[in-house]
C-alpha atoms as an extended CHARMM CRD file, in Angstrom:
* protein
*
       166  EXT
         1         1  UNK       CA             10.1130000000       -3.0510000000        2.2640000000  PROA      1               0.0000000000
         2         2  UNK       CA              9.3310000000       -2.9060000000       -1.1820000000  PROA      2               0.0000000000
         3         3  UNK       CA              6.1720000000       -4.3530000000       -0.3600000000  PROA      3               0.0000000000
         4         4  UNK       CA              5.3970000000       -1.1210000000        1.6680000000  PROA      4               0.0000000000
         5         5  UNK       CA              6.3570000000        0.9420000000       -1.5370000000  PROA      5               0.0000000000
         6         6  UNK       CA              4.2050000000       -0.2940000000       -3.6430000000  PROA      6               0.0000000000
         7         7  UNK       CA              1.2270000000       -0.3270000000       -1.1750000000  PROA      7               0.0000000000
         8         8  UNK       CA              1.9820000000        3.7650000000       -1.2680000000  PROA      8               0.0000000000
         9         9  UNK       CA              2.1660000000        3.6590000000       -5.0960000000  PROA      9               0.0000000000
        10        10  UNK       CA             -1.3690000000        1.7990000000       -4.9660000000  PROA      10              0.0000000000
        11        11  UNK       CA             -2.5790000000        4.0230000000       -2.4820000000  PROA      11              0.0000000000
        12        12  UNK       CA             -1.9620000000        7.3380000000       -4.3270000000  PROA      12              0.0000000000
        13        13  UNK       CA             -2.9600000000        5.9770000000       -7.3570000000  PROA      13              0.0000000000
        14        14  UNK       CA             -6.4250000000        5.2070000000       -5.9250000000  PROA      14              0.0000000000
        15        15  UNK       CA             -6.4970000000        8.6670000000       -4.6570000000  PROA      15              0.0000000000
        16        16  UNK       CA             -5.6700000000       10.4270000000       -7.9720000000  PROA      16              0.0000000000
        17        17  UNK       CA             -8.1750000000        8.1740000000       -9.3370000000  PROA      17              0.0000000000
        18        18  UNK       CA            -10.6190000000        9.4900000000       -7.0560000000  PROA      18              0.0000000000
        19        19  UNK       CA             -9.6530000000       13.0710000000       -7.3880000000  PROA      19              0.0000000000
        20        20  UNK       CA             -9.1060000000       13.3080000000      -11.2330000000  PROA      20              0.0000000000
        21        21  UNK       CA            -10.0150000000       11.6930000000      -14.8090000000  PROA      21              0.0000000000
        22        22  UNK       CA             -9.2950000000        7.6610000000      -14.3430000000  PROA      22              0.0000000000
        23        23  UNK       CA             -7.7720000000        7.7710000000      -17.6600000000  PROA      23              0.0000000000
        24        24  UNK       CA             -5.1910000000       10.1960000000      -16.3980000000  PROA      24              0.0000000000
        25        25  UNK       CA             -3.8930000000        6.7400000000      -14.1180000000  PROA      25              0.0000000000
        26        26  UNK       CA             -4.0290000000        4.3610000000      -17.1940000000  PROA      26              0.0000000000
        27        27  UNK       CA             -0.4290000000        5.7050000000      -18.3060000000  PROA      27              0.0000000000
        28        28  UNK       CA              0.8690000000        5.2090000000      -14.5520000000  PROA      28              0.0000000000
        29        29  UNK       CA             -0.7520000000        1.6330000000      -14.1290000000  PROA      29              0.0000000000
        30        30  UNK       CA              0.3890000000        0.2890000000      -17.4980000000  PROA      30              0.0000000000
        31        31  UNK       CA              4.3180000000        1.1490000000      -16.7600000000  PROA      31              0.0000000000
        32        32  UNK       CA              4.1680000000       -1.2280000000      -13.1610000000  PROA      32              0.0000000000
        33        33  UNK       CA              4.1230000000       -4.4370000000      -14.8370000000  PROA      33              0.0000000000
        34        34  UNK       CA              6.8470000000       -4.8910000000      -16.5640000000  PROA      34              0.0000000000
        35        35  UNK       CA              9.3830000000       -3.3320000000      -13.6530000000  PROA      35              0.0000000000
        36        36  UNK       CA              7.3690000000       -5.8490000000      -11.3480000000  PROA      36              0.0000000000
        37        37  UNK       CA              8.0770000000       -8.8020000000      -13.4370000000  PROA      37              0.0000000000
        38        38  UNK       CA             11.8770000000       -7.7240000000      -13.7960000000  PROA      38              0.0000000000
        39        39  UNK       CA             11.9550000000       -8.3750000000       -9.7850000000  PROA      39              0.0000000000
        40        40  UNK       CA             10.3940000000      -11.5840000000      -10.4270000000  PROA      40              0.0000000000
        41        41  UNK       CA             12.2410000000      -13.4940000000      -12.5200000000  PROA      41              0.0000000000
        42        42  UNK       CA             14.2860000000      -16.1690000000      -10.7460000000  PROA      42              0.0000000000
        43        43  UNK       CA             17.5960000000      -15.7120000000      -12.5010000000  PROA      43              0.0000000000
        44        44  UNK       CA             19.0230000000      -11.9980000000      -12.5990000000  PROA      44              0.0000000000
        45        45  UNK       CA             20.9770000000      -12.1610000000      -15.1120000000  PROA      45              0.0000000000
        46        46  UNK       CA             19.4950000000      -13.2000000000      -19.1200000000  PROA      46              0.0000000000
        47        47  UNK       CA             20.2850000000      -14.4240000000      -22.2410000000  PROA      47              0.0000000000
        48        48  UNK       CA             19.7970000000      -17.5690000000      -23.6970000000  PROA      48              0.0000000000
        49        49  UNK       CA             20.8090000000      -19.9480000000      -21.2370000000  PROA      49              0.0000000000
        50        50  UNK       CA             19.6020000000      -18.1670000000      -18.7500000000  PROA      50              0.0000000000
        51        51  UNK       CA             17.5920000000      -21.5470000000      -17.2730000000  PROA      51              0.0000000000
        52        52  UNK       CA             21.0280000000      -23.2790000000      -16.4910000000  PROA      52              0.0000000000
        53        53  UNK       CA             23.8430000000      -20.3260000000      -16.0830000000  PROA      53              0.0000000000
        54        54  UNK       CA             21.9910000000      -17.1820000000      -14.9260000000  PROA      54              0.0000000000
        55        55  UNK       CA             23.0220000000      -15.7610000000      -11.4670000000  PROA      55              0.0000000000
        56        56  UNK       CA             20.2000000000      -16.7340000000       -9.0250000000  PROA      56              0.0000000000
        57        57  UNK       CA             17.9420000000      -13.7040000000       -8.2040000000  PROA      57              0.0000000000
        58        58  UNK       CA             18.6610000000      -12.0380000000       -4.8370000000  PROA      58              0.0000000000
        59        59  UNK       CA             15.0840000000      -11.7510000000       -3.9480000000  PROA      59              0.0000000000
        60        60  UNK       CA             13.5670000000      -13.7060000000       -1.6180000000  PROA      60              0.0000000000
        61        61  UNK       CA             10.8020000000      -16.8320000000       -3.1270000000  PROA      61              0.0000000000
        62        62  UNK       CA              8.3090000000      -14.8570000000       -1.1810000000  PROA      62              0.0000000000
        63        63  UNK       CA              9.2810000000      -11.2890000000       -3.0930000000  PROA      63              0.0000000000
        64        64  UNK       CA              9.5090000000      -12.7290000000       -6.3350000000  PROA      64              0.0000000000
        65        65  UNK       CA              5.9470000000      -14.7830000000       -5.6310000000  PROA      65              0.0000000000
        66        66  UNK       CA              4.1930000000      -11.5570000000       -4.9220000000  PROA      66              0.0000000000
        67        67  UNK       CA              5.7200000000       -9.3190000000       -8.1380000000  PROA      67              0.0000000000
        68        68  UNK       CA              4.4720000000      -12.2770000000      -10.4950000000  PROA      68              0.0000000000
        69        69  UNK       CA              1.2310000000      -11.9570000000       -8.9740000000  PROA      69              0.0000000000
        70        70  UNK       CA              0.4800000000       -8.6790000000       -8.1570000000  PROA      70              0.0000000000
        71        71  UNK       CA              1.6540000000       -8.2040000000      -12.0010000000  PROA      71              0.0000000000
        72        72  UNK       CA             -0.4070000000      -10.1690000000      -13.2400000000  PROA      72              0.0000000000
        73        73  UNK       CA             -3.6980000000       -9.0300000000      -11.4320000000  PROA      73              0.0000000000
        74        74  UNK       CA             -2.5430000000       -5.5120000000      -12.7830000000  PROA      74              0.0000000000
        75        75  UNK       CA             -2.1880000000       -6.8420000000      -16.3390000000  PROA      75              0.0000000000
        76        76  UNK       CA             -5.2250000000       -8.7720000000      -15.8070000000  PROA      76              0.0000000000
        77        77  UNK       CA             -6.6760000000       -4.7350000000      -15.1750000000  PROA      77              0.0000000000
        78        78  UNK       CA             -6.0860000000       -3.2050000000      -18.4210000000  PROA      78              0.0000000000
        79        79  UNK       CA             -7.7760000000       -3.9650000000      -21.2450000000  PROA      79              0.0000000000
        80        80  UNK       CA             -6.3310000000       -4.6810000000      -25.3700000000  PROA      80              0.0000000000
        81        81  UNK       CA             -7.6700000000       -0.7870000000      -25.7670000000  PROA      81              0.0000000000
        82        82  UNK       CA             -5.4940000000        0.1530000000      -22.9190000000  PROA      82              0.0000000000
        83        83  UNK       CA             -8.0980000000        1.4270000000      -20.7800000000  PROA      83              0.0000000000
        84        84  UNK       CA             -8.1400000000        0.2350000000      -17.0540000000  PROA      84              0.0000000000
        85        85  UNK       CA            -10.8440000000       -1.7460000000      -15.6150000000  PROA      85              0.0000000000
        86        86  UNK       CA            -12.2210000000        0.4510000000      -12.3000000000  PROA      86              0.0000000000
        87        87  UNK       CA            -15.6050000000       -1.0600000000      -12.1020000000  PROA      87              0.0000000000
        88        88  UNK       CA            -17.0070000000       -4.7060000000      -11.7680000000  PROA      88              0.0000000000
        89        89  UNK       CA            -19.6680000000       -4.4950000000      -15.1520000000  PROA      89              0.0000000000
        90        90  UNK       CA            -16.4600000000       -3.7640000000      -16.9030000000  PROA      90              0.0000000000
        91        91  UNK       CA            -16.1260000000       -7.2530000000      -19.1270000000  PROA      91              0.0000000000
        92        92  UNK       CA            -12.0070000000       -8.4860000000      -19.6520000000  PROA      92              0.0000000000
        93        93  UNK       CA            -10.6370000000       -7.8600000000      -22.7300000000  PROA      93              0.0000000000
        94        94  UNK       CA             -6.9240000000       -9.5590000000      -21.8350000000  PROA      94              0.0000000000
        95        95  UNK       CA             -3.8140000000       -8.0310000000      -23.9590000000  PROA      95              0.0000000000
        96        96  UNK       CA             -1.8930000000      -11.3040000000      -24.7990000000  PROA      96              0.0000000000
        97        97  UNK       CA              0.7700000000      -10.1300000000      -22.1300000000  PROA      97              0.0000000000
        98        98  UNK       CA             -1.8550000000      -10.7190000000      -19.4030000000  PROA      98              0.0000000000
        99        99  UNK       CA             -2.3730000000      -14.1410000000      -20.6740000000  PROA      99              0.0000000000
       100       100  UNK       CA              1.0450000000      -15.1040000000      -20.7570000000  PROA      100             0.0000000000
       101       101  UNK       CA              1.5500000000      -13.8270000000      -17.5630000000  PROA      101             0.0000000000
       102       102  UNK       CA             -1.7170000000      -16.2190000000      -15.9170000000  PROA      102             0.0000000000
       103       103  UNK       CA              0.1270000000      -18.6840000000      -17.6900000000  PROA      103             0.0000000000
       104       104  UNK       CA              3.6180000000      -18.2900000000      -15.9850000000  PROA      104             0.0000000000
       105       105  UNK       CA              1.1840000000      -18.0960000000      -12.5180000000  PROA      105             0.0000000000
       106       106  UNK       CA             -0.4380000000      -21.5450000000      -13.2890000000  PROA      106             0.0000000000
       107       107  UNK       CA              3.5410000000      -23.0490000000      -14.2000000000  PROA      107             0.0000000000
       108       108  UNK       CA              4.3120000000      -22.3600000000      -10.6400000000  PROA      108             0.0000000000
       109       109  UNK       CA              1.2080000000      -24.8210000000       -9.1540000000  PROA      109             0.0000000000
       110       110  UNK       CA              3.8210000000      -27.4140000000      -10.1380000000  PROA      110             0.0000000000
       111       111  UNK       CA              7.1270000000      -26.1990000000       -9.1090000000  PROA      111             0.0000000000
       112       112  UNK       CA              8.8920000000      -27.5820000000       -6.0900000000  PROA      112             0.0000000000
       113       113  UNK       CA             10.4680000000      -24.5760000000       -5.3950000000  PROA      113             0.0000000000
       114       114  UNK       CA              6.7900000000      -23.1850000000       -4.6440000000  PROA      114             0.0000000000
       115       115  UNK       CA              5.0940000000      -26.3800000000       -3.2450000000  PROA      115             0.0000000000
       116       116  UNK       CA              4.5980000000      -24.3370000000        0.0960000000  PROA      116             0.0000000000
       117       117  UNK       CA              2.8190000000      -21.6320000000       -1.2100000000  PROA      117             0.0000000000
       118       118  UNK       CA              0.5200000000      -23.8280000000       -3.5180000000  PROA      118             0.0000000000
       119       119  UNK       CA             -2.7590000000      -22.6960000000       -1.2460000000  PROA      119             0.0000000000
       120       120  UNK       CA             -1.7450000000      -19.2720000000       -1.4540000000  PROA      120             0.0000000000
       121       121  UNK       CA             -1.0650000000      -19.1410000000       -5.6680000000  PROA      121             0.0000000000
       122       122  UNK       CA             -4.4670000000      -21.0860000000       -5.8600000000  PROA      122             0.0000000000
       123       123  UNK       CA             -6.3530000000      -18.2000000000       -3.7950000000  PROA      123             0.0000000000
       124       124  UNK       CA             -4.7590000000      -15.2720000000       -5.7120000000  PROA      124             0.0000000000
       125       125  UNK       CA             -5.2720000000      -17.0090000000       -9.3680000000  PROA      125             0.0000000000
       126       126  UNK       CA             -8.7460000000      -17.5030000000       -8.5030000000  PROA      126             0.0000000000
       127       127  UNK       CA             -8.3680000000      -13.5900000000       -7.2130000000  PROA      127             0.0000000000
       128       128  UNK       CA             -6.8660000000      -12.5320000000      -10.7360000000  PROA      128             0.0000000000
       129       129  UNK       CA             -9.5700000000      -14.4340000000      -12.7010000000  PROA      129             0.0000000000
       130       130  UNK       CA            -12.7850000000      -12.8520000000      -10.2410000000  PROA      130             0.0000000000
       131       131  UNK       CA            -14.8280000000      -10.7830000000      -13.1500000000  PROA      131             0.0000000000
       132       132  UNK       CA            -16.2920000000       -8.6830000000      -10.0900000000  PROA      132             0.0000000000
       133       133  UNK       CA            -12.7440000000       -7.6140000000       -8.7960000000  PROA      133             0.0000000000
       134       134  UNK       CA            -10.8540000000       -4.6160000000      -10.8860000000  PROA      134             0.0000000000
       135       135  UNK       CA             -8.4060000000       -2.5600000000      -10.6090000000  PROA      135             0.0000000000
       136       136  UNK       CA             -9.4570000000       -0.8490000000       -7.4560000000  PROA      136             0.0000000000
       137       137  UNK       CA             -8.8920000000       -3.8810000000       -5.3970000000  PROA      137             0.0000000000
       138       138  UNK       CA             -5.2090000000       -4.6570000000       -5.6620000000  PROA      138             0.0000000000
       139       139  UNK       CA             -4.5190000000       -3.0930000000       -2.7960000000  PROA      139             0.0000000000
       140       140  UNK       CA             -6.7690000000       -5.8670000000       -1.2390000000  PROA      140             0.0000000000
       141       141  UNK       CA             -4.7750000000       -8.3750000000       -2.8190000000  PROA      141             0.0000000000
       142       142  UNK       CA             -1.4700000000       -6.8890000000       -1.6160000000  PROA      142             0.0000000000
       143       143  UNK       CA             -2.8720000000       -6.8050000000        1.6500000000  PROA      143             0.0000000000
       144       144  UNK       CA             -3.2670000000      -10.4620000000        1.3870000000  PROA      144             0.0000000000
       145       145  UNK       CA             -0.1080000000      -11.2160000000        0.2100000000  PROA      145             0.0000000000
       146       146  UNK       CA              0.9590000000       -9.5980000000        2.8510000000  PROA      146             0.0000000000
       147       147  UNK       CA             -0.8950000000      -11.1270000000        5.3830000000  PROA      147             0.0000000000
       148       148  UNK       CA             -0.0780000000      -14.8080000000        4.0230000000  PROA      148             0.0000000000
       149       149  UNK       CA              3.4510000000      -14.2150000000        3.0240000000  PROA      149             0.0000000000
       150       150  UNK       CA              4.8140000000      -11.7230000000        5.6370000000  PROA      150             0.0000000000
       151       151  UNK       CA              3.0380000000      -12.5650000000        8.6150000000  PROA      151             0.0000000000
       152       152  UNK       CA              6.5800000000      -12.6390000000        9.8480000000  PROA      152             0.0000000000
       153       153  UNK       CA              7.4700000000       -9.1260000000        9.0930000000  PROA      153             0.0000000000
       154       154  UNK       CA              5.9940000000       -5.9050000000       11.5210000000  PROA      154             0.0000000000
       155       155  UNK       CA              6.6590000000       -3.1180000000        9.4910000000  PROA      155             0.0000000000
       156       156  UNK       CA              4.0660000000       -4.3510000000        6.8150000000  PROA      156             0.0000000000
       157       157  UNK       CA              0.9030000000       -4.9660000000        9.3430000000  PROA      157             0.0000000000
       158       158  UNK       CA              0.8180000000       -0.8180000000        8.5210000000  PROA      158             0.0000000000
       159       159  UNK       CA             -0.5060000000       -1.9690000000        5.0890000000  PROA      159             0.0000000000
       160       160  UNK       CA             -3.0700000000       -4.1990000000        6.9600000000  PROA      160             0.0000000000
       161       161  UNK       CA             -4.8030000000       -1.3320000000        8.3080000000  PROA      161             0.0000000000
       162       162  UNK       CA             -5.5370000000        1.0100000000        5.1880000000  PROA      162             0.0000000000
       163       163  UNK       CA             -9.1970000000        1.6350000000        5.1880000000  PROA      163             0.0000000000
       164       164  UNK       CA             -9.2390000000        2.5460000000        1.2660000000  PROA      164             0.0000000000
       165       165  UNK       CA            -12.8140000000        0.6450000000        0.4120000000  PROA      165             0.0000000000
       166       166  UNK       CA            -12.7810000000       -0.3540000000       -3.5700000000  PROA      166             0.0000000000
């Protein structure tokens, strides 16, 4: 259901941006990654062993799949000046947290625990690294994640049907 949460968070978010100054959003936008990632990580609790002795996380492959990514696309949005990328012309200028964050993405192509959703991570890495795609279209990427990794799940084909156009 989280899923659904963020998919409002998104959704007023584009609104605002629509309705007020798009730098007014930038402070909003830049505080979801890191939370996101939190979720993601496959042990819950740190430290330095965490690799070997951490508590496994209690979200599901498929949850912790779609923070990484949708994290990264975001990080992938702002730029080293902090400003957001809403328009295509707008050229990448990565912060060195979005590249780490690709890089953690690309790891994943050859972990067994993710062998199943290797089509998937290969559509939404090619989605994160699409100069013509901004901020404005995460929503379509959540949609897709969605789609892909919740087909399962009826209470999320209400995200399917937002008609929010980039």
């Amino acid at each position: 259901k989280m899923l659904l949460l963020w998919f409002k968070i998104f959704d007023i978010i584009m609104e605002l941006y629509e309705k007020i100054r798009p730098s007014a959003i930038t402070s909003l936008v830049k505080n979801l990654p890191p939370a996101m990632l939190k979720l993601a990580e496959d042990r819950e609790t740190g430290g330095l062993f965490n690799n070997w002795f951490g508590k496994k996380s209690k979200y599901s492959l498929e949850f912790r799949l779609t923070s990484r990514i949708i994290a990264t696309y975001i990080l992938h949005q702002i730029n080293k000046d902090g400003s957001l990328r809403l328009t295509s012309g707008t050229r990448h200028n990565l912060t060195s947290d979005a590249s780490k964050a690709m890089d953690n993405i690309r790891t994943l192509v050859g972990n067994k625990a993710y062998a199943a959703h290797i089509s998937t991570l290969q559509k939404c890495m090619n989605m994160i690294l699409d100069s013509t795609r901004h901020f404005l279209h995460t929503i379509e990427l959540l949609q897709f994640l969605a789609g892909t990794l919740y087909s399962d799940k009826p209470y999320l084909r209400a995200m399917m049907f937002s008609v929010r156009k980039p």
